[in-house]
C-alpha positions as CSV (number, residue, x, y, z in Angstrom):
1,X,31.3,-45.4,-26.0
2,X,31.2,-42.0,-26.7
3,X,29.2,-39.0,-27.5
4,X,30.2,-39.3,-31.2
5,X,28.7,-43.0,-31.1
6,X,25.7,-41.5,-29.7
7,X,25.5,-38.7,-32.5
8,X,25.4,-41.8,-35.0
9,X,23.0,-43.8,-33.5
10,X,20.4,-40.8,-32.5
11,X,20.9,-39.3,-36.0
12,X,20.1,-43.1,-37.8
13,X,16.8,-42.7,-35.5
14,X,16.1,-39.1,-36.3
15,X,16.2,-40.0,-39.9
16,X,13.6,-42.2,-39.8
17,X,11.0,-40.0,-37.9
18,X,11.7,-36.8,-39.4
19,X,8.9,-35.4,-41.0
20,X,6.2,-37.6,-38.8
21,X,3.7,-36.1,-36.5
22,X,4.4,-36.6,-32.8
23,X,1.2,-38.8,-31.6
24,X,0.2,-42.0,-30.5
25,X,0.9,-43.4,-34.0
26,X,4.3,-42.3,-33.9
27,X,4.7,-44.0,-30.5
28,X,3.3,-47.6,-31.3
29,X,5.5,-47.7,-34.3
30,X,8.5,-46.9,-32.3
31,X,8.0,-49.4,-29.7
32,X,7.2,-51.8,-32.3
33,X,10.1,-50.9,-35.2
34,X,12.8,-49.7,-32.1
35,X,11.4,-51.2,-28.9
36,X,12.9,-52.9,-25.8
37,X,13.9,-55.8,-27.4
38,X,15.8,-54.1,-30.4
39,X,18.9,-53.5,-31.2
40,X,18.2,-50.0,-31.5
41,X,17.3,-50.0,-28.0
42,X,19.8,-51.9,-26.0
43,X,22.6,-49.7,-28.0
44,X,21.5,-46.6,-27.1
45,X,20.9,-47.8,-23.7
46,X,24.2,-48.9,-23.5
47,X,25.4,-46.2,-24.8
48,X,23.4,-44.0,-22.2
49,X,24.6,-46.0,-19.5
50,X,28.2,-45.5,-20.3
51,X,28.0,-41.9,-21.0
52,X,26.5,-41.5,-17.5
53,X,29.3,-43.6,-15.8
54,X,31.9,-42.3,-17.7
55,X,31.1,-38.3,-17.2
56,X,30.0,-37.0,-20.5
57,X,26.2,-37.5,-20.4
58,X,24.1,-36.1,-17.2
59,X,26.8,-33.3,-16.7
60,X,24.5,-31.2,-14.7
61,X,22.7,-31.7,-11.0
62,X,19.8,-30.0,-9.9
63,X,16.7,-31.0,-7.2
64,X,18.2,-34.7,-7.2
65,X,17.8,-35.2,-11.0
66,X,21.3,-35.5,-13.2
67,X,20.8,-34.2,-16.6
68,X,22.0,-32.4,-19.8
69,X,21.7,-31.4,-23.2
70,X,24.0,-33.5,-25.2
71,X,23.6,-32.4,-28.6
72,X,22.1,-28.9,-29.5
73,X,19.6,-29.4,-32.8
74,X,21.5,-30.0,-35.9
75,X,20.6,-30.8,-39.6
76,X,22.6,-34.2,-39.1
77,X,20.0,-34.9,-36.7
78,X,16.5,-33.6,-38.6
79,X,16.2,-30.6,-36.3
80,X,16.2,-32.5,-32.9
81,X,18.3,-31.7,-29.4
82,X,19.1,-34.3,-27.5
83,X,19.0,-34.4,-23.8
84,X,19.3,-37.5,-21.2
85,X,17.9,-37.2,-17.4
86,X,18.9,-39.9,-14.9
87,X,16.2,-39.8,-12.5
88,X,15.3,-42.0,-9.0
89,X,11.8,-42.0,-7.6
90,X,11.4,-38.3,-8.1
91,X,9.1,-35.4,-10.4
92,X,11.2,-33.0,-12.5
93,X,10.0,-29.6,-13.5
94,X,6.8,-28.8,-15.1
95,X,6.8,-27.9,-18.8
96,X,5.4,-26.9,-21.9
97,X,6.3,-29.2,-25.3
98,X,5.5,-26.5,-28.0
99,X,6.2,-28.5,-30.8
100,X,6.2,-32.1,-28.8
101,X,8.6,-34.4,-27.3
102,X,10.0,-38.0,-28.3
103,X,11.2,-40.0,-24.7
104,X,13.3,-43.4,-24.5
105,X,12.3,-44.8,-21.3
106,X,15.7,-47.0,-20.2
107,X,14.8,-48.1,-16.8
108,X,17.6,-48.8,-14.4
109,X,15.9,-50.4,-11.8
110,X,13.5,-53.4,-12.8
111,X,9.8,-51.8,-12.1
112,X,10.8,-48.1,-12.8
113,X,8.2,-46.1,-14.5
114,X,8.6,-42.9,-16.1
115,X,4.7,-41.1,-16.6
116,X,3.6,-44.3,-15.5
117,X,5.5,-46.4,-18.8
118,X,8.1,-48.8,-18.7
119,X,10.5,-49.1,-21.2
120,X,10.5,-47.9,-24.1
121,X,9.2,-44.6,-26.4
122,X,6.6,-41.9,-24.9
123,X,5.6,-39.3,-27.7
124,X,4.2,-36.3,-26.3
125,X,2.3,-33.7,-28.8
126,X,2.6,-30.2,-29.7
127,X,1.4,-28.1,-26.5
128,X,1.2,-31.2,-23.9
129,X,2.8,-30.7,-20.7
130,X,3.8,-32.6,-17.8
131,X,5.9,-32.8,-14.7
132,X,8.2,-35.5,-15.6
133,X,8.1,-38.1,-13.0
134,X,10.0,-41.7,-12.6
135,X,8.6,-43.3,-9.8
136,X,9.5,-47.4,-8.3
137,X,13.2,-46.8,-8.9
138,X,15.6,-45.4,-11.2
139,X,15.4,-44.6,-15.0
140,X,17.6,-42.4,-17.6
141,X,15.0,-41.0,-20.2
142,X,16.7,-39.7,-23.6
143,X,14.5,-36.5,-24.5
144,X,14.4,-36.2,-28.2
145,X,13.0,-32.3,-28.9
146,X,12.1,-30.9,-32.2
147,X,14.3,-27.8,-32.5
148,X,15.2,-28.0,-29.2
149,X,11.9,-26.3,-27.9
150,X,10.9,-26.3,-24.6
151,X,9.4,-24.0,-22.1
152,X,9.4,-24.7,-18.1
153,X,6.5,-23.3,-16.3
């Protein structure tokens, strides 16, 4: 696996949600069209997975959380940045989502939560905030960010 696998499947994703308002509607259709049981899913969990094992993906280490921004936005993928977190029983920094955020909840340990969801896709809307939090275990989360905007508090 490698990041140029991940490029592919993120931008096939990106193309099919460009344009859509980040809500709950967006959500439902993503666990329903690209859920846990997809194929969509277990690639780019895999994918995930391997990236973190084999060094490229979750580069950076801060307050016990791995993490880094993969890809930067890009037209190839509709405007989006791409960043993964691998996180254990722990709350990340507090921050703004001026124009949203679009989460993949990959769990690595059975019961982890991320926010209090499973696996699977959390859409946040423009101006919601949060202290990301994966609690019962381990999870990487894939942040999906129009334009790349974010703002820590």
């Amino acid at each position: 696996m490698t990041p140029e696998e991940l490029s592919v499947q993120v931008s096939a994703l990106t193309s099919e949600i460009a344009g859509r308002a980040l809500d709950t509607e967006l959500a439902a259709w993503l666990n329903s069209a690209h859920g846990p049981l997809s194929d969509t899913f277990r690639r780019l969990q895999a994918t995930c997975e391997a990236g973190v094992h084999d060094g490229w993906l979750c580069t950076r280490e801060g307050g016990g959380i791995r993490y880094g921004r993969i890809f930067k936005p890009a037209d190839h993928l509709h405007g989006f940045s791409v960043d993964v977190v691998d996180m254990e029983s722990i709350a990340g920094p507090h921050h703004v989502h001026p124009l949203g955020e679009i989460d993949l909840v990959m769990p690595l340990s059975p019961a982890a939560r991320f926010d209090g969801h499973g696996a699977g896709w959390v859409v946040y809307g423009p101006g919601s905030r949060h202290a990301p939090t994966v609690s019962q275990g381990r999870a990487l989360v894939m942040y999906l960010l129009p334009q790349g905007r974010i703002e820590f508090t």
